[in-house]
C-alpha positions in Angstrom: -5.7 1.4 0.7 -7.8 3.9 -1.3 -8.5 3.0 -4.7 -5.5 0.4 -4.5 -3.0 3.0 -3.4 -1.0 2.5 0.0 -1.9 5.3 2.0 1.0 6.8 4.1 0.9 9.6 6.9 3.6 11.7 8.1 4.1 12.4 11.6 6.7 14.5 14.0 6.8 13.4 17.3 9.6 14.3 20.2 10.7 11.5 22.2 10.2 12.0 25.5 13.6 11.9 28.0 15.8 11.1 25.0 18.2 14.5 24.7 21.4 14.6 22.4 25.2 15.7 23.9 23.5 19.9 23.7 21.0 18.3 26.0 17.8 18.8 23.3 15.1 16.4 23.2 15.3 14.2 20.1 12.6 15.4 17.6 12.0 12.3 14.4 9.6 12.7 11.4 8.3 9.1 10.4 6.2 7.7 7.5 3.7 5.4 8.5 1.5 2.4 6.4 -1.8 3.2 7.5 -3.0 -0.6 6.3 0.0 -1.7 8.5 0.9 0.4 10.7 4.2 0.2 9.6 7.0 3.0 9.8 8.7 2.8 6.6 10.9 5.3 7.0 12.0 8.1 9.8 14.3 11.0 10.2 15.6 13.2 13.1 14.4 17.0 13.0 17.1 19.7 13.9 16.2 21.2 17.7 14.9 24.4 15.9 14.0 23.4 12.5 11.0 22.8 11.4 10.0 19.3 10.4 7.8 20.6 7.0 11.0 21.0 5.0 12.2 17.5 5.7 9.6 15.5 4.0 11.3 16.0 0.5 14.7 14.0 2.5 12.0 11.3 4.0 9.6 10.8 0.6 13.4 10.1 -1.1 14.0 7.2 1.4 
């Protein structure tokens, strides 16, 4: 916590050996509790989208 804020950081990360049925890997965007270590909340990223333009979609979760 910073100044008695939870601190959260945003991270993309492709799973390694998980593809979908097109045979891309699976890309997710997560929020993470830094105090915790927590994910509180994750989303997949399209095969050729960018993750920036999903945080909006994971901030509303």
């Amino acid at each position: 916590m910073i100044d008695g804020r939870r601190v959260i950081a945003f991270d993309g990360k492709t799973l390694r050996g998980a593809k979908d049925t097109a045979g891309n890997l699976t890309h997710l965007l997560a929020g993470i509790c830094q105090r915790t270590g927590t994910v509180l909340a994750q989303c997949a990223v399209g095969a050729k989208t960018n993750e920036i333009p999903l945080l909006p979609k994971l901030l509303g979760l």
